[in-house]
Backbone bond lengths (Angstrom), bond angles and torsions (degrees), N, CA, C in turn:
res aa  C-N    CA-C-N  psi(-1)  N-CA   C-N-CA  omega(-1)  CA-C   N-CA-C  phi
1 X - - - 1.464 - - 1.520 109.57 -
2 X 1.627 127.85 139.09 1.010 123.58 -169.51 1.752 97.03 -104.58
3 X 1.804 95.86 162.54 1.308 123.09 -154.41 1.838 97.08 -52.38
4 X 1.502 105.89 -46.97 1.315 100.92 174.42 1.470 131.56 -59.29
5 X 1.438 124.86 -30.77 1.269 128.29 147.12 1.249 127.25 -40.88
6 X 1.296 143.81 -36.39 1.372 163.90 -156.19 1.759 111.57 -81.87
7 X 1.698 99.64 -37.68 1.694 116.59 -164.44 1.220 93.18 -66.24
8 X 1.222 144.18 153.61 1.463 171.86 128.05 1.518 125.11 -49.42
9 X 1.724 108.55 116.19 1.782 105.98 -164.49 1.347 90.86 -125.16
10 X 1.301 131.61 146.95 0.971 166.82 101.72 1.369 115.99 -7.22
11 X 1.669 134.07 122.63 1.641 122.10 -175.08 1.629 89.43 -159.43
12 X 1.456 105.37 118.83 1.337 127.72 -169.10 1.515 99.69 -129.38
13 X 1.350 100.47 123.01 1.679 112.03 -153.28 2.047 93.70 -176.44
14 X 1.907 106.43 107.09 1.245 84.23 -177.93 1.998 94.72 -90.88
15 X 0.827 143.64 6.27 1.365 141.98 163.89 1.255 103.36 -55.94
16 X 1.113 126.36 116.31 1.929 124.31 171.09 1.355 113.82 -76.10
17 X 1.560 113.13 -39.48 1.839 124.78 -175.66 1.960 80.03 -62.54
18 X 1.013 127.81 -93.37 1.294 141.77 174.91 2.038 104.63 -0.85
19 X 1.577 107.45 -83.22 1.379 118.77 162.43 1.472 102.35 -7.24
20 X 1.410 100.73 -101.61 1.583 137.16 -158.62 1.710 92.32 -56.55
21 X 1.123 156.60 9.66 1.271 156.32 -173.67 1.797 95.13 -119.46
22 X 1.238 135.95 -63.97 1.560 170.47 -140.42 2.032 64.63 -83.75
23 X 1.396 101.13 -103.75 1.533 119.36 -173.59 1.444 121.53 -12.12
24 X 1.005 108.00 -41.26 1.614 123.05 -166.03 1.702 90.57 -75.27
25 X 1.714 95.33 -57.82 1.842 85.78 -159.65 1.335 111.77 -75.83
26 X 1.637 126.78 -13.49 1.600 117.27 155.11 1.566 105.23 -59.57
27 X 0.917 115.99 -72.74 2.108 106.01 178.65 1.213 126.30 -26.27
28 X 1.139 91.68 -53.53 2.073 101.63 174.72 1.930 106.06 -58.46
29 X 1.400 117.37 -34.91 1.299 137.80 150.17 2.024 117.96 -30.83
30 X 1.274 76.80 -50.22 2.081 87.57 -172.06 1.567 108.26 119.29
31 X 1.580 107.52 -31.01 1.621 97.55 -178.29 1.289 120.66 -50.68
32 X 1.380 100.22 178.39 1.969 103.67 -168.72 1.685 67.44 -129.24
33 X 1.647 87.85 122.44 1.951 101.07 176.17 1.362 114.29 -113.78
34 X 1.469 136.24 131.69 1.598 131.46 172.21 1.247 87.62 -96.31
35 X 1.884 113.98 164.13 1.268 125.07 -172.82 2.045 103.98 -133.76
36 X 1.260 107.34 116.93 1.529 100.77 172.73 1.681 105.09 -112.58
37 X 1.181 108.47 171.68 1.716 110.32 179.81 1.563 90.73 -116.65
38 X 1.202 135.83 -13.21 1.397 125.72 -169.53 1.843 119.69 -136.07
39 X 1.247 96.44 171.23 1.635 79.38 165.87 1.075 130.03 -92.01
40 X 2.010 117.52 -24.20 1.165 111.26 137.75 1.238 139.29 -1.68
41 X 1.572 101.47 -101.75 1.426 116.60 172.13 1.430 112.71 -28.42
42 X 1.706 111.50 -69.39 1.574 103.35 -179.64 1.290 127.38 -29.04
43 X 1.717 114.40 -58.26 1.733 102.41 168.62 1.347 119.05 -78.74
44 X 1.160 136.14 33.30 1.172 116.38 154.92 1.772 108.78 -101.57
45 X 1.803 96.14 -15.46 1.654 79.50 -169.17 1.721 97.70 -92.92
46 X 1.589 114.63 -20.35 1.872 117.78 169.52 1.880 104.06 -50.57
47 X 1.022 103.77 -40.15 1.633 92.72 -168.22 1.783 111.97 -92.70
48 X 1.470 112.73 -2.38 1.567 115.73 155.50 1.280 121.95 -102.84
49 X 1.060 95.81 12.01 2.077 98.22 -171.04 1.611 108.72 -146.87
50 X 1.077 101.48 -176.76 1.666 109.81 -162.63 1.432 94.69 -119.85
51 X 1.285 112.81 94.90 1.755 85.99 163.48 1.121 102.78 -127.66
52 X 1.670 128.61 176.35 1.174 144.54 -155.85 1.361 108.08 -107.60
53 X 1.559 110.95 -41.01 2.055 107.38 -174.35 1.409 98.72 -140.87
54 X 0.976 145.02 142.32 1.717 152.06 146.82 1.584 96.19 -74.10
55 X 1.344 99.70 151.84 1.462 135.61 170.16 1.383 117.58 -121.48
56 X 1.149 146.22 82.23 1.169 130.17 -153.71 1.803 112.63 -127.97
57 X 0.838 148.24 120.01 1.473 158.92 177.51 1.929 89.51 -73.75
58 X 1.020 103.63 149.68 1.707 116.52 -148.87 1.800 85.72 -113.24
59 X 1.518 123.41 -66.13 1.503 120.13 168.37 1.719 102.37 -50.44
60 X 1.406 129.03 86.87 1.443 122.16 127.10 1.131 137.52 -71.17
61 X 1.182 119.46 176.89 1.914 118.10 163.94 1.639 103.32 -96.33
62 X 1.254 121.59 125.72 1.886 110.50 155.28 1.864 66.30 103.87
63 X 1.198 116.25 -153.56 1.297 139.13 -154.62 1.745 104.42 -70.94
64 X 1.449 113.19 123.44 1.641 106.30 -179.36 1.293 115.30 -94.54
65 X 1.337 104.87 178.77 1.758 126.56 -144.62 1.572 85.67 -63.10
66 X 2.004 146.55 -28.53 0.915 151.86 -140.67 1.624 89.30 -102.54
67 X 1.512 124.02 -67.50 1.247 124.60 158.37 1.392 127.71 -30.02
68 X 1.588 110.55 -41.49 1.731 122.19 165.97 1.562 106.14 -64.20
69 X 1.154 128.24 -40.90 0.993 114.99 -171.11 1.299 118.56 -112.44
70 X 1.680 129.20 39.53 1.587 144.83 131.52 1.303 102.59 -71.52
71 X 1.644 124.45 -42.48 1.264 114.84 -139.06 1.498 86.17 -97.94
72 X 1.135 133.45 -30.87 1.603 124.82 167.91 1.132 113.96 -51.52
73 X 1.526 138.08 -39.83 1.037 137.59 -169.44 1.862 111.52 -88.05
74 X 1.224 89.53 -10.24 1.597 85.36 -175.45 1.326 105.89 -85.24
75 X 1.193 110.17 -19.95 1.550 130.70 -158.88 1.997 97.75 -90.46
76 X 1.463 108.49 -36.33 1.242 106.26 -178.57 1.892 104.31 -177.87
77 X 1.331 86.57 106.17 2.034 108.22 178.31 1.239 103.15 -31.82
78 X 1.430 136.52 -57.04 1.026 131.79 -136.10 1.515 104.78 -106.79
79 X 1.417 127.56 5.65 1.429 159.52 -158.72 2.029 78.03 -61.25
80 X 1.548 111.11 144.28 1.312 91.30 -176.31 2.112 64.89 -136.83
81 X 1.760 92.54 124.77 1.682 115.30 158.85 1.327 125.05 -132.69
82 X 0.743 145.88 148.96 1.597 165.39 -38.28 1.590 121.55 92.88
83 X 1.663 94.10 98.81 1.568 123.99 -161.14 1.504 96.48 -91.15
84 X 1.458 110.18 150.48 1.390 116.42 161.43 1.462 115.68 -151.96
85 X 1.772 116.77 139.39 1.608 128.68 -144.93 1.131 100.57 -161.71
86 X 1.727 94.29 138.00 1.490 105.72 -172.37 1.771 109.98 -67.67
87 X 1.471 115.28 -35.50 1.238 118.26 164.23 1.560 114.44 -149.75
88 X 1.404 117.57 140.73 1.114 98.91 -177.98 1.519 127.27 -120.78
89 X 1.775 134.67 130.10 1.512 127.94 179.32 1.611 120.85 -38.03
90 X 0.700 126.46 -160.71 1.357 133.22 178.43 1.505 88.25 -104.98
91 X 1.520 120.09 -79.12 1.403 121.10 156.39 1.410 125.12 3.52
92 X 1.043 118.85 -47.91 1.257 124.38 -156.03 1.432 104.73 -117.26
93 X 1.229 127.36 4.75 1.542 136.23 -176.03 1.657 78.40 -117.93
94 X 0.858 139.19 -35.21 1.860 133.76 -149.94 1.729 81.61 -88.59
95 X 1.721 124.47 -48.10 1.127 105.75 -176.10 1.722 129.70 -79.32
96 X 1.458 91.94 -8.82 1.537 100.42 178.56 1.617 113.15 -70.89
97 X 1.637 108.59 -16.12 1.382 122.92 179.20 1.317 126.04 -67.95
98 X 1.561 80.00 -53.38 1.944 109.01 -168.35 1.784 112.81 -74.41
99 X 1.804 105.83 -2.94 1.143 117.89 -166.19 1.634 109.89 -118.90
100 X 1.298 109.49 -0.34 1.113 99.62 174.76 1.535 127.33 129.35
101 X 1.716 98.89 -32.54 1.655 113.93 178.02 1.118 122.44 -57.38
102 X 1.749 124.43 116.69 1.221 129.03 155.84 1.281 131.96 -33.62
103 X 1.615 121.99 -51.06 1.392 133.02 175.64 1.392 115.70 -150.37
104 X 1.489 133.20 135.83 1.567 118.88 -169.18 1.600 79.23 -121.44
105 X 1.672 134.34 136.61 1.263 173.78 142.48 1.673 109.46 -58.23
106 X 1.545 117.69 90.09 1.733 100.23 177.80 1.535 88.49 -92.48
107 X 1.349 123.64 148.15 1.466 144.30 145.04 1.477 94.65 -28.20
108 X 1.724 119.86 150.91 1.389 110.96 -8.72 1.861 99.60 -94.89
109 X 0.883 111.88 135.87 1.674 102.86 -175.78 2.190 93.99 -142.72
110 X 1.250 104.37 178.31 1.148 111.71 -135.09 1.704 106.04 -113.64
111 X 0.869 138.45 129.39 1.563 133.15 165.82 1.846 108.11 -7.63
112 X 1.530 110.93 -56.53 1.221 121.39 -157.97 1.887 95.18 -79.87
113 X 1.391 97.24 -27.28 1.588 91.21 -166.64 1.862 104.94 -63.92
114 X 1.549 120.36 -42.97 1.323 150.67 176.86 1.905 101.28 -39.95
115 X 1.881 85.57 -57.95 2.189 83.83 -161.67 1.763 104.38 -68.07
116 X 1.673 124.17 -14.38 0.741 116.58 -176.58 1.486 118.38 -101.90
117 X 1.374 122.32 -16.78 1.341 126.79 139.49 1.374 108.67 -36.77
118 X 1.510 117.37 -80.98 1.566 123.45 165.79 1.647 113.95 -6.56
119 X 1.283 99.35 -73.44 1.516 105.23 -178.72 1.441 120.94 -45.71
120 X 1.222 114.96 -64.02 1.151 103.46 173.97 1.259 147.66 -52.37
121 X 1.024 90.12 -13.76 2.218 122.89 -168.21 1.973 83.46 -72.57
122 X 1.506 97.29 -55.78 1.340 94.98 -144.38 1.944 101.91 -84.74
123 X 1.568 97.93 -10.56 1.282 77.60 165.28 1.386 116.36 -97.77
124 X 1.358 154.95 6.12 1.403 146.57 100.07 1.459 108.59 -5.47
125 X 1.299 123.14 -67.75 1.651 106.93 -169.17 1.305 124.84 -68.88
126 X 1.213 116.60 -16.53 1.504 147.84 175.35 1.893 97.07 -63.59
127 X 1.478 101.50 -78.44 1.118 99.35 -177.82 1.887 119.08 -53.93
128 X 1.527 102.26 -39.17 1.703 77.70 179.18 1.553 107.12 -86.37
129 X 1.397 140.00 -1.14 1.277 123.69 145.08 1.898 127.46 -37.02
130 X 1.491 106.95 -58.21 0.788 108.27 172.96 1.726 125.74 -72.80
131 X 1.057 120.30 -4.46 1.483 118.95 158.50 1.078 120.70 -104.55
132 X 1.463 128.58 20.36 1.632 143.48 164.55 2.075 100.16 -98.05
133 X 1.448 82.90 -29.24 1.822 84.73 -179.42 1.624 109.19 -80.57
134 X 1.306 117.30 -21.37 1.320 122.58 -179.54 1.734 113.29 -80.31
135 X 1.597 96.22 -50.59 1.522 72.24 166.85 1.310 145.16 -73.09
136 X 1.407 97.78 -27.28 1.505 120.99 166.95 1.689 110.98 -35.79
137 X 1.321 130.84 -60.27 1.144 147.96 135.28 1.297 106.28 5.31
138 X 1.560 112.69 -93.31 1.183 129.17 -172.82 1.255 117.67 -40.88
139 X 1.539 114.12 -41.11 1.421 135.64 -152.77 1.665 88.77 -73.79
140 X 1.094 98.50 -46.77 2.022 114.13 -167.59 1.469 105.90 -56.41
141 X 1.734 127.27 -54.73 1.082 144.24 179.05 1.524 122.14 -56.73
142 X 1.469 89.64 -48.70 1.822 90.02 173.26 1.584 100.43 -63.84
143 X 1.591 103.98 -52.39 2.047 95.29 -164.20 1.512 109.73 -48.03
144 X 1.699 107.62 -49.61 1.490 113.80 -180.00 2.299 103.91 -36.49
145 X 1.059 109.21 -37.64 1.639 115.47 -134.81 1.314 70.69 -95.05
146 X 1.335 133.53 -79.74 1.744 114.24 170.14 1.165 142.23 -37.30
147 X 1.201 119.50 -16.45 1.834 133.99 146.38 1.927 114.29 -51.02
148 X 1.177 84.96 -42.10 1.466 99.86 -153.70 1.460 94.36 -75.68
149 X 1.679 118.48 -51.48 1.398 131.05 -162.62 1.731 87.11 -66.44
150 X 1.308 130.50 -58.06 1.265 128.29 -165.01 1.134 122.64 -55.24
151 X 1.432 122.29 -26.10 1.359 120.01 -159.17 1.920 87.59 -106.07
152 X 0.944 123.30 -30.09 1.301 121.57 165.22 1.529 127.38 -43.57
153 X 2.020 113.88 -46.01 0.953 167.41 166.03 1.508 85.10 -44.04
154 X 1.310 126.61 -87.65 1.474 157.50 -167.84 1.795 90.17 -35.66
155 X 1.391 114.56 -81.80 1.355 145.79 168.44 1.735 101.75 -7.76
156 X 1.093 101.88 -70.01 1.457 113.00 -173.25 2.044 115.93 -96.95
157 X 1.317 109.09 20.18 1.356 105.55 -173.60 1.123 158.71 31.57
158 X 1.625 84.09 35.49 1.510 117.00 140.47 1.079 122.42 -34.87
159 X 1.963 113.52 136.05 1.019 125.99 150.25 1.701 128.13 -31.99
160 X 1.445 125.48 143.05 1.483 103.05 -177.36 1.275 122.78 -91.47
161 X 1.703 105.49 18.68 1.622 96.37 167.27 1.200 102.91 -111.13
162 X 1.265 125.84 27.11 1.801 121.30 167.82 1.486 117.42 -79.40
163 X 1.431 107.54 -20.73 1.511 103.45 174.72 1.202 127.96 -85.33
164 X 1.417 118.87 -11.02 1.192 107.23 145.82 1.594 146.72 -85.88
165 X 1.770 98.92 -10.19 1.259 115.86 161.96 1.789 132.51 -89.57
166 X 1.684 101.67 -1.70 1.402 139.78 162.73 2.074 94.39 -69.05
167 X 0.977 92.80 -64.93 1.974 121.83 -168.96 1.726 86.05 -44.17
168 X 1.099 120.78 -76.62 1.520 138.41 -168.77 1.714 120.41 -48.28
169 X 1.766 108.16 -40.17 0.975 99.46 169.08 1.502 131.42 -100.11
170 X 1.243 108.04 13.83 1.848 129.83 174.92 2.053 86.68 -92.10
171 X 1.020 126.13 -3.97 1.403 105.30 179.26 1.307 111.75 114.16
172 X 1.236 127.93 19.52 1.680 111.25 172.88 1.011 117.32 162.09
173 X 1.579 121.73 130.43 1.422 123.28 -173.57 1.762 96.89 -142.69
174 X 1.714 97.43 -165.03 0.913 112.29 174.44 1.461 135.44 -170.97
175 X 1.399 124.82 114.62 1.545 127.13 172.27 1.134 137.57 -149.20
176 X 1.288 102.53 121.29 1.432 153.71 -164.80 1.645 99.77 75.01
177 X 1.471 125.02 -128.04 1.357 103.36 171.94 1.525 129.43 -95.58
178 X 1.193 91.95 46.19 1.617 106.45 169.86 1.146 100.71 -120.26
179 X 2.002 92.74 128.03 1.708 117.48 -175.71 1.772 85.07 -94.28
180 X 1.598 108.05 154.62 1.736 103.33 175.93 1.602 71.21 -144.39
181 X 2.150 96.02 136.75 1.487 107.91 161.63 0.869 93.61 -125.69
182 X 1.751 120.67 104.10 1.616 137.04 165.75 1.787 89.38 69.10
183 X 1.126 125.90 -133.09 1.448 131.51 168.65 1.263 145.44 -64.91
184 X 1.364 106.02 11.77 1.038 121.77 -154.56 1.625 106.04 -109.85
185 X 0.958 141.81 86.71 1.926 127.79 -162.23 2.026 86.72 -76.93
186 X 1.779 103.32 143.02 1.342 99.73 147.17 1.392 126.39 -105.51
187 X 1.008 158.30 116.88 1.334 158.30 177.91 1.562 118.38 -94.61
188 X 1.837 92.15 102.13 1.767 97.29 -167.21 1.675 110.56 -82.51
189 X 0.961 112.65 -45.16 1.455 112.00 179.08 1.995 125.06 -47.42
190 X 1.850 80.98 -20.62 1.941 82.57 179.09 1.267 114.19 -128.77
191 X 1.632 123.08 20.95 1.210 110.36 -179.92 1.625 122.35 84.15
192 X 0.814 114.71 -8.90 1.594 112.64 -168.55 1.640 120.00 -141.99
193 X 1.451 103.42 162.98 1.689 107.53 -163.66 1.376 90.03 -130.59
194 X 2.003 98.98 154.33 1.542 96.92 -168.96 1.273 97.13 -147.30
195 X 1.417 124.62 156.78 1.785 121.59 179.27 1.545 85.00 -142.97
196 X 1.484 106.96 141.08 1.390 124.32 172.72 1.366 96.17 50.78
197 X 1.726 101.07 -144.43 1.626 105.01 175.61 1.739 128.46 -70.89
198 X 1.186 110.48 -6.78 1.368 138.19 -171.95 1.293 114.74 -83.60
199 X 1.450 123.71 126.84 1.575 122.48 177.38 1.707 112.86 -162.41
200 X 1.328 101.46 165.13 1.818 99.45 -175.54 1.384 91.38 -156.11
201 X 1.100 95.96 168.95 1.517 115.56 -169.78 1.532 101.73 -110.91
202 X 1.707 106.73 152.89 1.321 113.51 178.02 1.376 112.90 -113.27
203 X 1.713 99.17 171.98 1.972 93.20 162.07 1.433 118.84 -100.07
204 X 1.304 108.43 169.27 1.731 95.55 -161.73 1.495 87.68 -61.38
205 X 1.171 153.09 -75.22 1.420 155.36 -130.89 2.196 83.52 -60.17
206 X 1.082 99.98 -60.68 1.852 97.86 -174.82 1.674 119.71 -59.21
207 X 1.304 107.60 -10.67 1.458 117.18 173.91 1.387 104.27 -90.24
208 X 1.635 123.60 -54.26 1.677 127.27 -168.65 1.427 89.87 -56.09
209 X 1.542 130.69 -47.24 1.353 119.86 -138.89 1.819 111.22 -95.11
210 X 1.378 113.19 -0.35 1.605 152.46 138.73 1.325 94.98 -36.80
211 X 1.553 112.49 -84.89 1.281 135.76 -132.88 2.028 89.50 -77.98
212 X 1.080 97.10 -39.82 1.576 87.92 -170.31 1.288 103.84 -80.04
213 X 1.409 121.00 -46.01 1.735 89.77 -171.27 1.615 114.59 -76.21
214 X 1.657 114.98 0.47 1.363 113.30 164.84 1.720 109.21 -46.63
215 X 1.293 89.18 -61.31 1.616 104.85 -164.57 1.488 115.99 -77.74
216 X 1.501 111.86 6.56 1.266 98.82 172.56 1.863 101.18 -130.41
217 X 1.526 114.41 28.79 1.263 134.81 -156.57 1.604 125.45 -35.63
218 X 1.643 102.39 -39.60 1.507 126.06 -155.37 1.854 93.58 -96.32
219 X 1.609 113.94 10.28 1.394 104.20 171.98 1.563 109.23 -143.30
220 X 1.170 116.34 -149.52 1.864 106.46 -152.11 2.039 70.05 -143.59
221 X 1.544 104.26 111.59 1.649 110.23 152.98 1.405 119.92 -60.13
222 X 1.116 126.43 158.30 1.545 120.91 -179.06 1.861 88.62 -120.95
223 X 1.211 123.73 153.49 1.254 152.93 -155.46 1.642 95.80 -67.28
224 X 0.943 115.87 -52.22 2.128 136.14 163.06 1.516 95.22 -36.25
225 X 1.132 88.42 -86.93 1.647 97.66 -167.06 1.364 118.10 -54.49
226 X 1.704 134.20 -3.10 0.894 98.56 -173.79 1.649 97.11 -120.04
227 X 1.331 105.47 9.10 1.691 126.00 156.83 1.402 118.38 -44.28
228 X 1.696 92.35 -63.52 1.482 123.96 -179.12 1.826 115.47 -45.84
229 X 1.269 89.85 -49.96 1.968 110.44 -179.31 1.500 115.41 -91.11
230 X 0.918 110.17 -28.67 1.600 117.46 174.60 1.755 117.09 -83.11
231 X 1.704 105.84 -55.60 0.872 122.68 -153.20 1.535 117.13 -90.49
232 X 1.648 97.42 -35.23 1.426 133.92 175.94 1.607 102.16 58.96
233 X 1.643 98.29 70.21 1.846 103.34 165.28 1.485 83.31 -164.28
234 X 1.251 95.30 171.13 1.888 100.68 167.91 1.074 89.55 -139.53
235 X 1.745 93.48 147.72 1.670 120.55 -178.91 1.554 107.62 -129.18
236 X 1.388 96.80 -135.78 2.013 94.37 178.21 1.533 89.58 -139.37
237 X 1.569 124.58 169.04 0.788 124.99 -139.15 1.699 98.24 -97.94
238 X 1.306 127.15 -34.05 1.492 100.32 161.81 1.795 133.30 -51.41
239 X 1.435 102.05 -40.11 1.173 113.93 -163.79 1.900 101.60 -68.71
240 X 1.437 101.08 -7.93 1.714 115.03 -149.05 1.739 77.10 -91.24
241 X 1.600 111.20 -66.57 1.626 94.23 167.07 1.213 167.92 -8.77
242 X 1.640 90.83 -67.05 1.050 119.49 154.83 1.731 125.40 -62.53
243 X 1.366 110.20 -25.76 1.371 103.04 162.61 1.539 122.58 -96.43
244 X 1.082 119.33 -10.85 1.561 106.07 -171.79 1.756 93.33 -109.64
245 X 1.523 124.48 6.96 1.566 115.06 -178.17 1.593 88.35 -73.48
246 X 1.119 130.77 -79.53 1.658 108.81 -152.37 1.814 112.85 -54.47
247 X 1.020 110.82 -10.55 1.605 102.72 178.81 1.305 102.52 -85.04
248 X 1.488 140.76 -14.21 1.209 116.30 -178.74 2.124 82.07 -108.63
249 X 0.890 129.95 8.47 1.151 109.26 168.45 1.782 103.98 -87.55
250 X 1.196 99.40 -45.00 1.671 91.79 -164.56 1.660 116.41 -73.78
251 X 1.535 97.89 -7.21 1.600 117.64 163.61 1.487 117.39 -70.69
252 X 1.045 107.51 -28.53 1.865 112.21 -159.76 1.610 93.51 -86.78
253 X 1.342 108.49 -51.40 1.482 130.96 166.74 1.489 109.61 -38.84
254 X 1.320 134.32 -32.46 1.548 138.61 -163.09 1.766 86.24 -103.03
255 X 1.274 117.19 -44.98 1.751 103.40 -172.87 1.550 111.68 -78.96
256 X 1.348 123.73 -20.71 1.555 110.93 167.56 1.101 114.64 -76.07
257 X 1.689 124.92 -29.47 1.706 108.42 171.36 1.507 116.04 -62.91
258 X 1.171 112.77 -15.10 1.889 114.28 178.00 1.587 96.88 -81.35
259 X 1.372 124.13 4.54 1.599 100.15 172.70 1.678 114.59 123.71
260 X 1.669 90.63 49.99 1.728 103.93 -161.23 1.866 113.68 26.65
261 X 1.123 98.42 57.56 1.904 101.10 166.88 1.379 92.38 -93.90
262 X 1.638 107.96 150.20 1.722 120.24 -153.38 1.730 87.36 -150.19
263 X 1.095 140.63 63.09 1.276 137.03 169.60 1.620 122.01 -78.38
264 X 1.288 125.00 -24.29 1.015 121.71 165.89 1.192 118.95 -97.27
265 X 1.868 102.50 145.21 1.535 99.23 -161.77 1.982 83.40 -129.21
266 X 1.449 105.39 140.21 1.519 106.90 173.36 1.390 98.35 -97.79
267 X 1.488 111.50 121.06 1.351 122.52 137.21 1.530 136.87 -57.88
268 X 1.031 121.43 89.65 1.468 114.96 -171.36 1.148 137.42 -29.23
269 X 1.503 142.94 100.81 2.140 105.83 -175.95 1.456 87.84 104.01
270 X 1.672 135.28 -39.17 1.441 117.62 -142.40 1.351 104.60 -138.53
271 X 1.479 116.70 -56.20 2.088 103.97 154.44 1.774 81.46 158.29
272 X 1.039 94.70 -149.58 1.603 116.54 -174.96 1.431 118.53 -95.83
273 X 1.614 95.63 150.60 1.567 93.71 163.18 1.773 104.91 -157.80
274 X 1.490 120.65 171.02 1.116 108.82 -175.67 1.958 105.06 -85.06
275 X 1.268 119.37 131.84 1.123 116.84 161.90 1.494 123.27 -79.90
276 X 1.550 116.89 157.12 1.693 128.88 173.67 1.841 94.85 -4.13
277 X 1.453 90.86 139.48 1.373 89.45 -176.58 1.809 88.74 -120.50
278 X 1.514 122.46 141.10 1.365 128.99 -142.21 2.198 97.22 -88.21
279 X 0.578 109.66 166.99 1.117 117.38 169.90 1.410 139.97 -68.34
280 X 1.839 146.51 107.28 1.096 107.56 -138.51 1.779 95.41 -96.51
281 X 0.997 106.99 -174.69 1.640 118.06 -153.72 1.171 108.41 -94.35
C-alpha cells in the first residue's frame, strides 16, 4: 500500500445512506476514513486526532460545513478540506475560497469524481508535509552549527555574540523564520528568496528543491531522489533528469538575478548538490 493510501481523512456527512456510500468508495481507495454526522463532532475529533484531509458536506445541522471549515483552519493553516453541496451560490463558492477550501464538489458528481478530488488534496498535504520536514532539517543544522560556532567562540574568549556571527559566516544562520545561507535570506512562509534589497519569488517545486539540497548540503542528490522528495513520485533515473533539469535551471536563473549567487553545483553522471555557500557581507 502506498504512503498516500495510509493518510487518514476525516468525512463529515450527517446523511448516513450518503456517509456509508462516500466511506466505502474512499476504503475501496486504501484510505483509513473516520466518520462524523456533524460539524460538531468533526471538531472535536480534528482537534484530538491527526488527520490529513476533511471531507465535509457544507448543509450540516448546528454549525455548517463553511463554519467547519474556519474552525479547521484555525485549528491548523495547512488543514487540507474539500467541501461538498447539493448546489452551490456564487456567494457561497467565493466564501468556500476566501476560507480556505481546497476543492468544493456540487452534486451530482461521481465516486470517481470524489477519489480524485481526494487525490489531489492529499497530494498538497504530502507536499507541505514534506517541506515542514525540510525545514525542520534545516532548522536542526543551523541550531547544531550555532552550538558548535559558540562553544568554539567560548574556547577562545570570544565575545558571546561571535558565535552566532562565527555560525553565519561558515554558511548559515537564523532569525525568526528567516533561514540566511551566507546572503542569501530564505523566506518559508512566502515562497521567495532575497539578497540585499533584491528578491523573487519561487515555485513550490523551486523552493522544496532549495530547501532539500540545503538540508542535505554536505552530499551530492542524485536526479531520482530528488524527484522522489521534491516531486513526490519515483521514476528512473533518466526520466528523473529530465524532470528536475529545468527546475534547477530556472532556479539557478532566479539566484543570479539576486546578484550572480551560484549555489548549485551539477555533478556530472550523479545529480546535484549545493556548492560553498558565499559569505554574508
Amino acid at each position: 500500500m502506498s504512503e498516500r493510501q495510509l493518510m487518514r481523512l476525516l468525512l463529515v456527512d450527517h446523511d448516513g445512506v450518503n456517509r456509508y456510500t462516500v466511506c466505502k468508495a474512499l476504503q475501496r481507495a486504501g484510505y483509513v476514513v473516520a466518520e462524523a454526522d456533524s460539524g460538531e463532532a468533526a471538531l472535536e475529533l480534528f482537534s484530538s486526532d491527526d488527520f490529513d484531509l476533511v471531507l465535509s458536506e457544507i448543509n450540516l445541522p448546528g454549525i455548517s460545513g463553511l463554519d467547519l471549515l474556519q474552525g479547521v483552519k484555525k485549528h491548523s493553516t495547512d488543514a487540507i478540506v474539500v467541501l461538498l453541496t447539493d448546489e452551490a451560490t456564487v456567494d457561497e463558492a467565493l466564501r468556500a475560497l476566501r476560507f480556505g477550501a481546497n476543492d468544493l464538489l456540487v452534486k451530482p458528481f461521481t465516486s470517481e469524481d470524489i477519489r480524485e478530488s481526494v487525490e489531489r488534496g492529499i497530494g498538497r498535504a504530502q507536499s507541505r508535509r514534506r517541506r515542514r520536514r525540510l525545514l525542520d532539517t534545516i532548522e536542526r543544522n543551523v541550531a547544531e552549527l550555532a552550538r558548535e560556532a559558540s562553544a568554539v567562540s567560548s574556547g577562545h574568549g570570544f565575545d558571546a555574540t561571535d558565535g552566532d556571527n562565527l555560525a553565519r559566516r561558515t554558511g548559515a544562520a537564523q532569525r525568526g523564520n528567516t533561514i540566511y545561507l551566507g546572503p542569501l535570506a530564505v523566506l518559508p512562509g512566502k515562497y521567495q528568496i532575497a539578497a540585499g534589497k533584491r528578491s523573487v519569488s519561487l515555485t513550490p517545486t523551486e523552493f522544496d528543491l532549495l530547501l532539500y539540497l540545503a538540508a542535505n548540503r554536505n552530499r551530492v542528490a542524485t536526479c531520482q531522489e530528488l524527484v522522489a522528495e521534491v516531486r513526490g513520485y519515483q521514476t528512473d533515473e533518466a526520466e528523473a533528469r529530465e524532470v528536475i533539469r529545468p527546475h534547477v535551471s530556472n532556479l539557478r536563473r532566479k539566484l543570479r538575478g539576486l546578484g550572480e549567487i551560484d549555489l548549485i553545483v551539477n555533478v556530472r553522471g550523479v545529480g546535484y548538490r549545493l556548492g560553498e555557500i558565499p559569505a554574508s557581507k
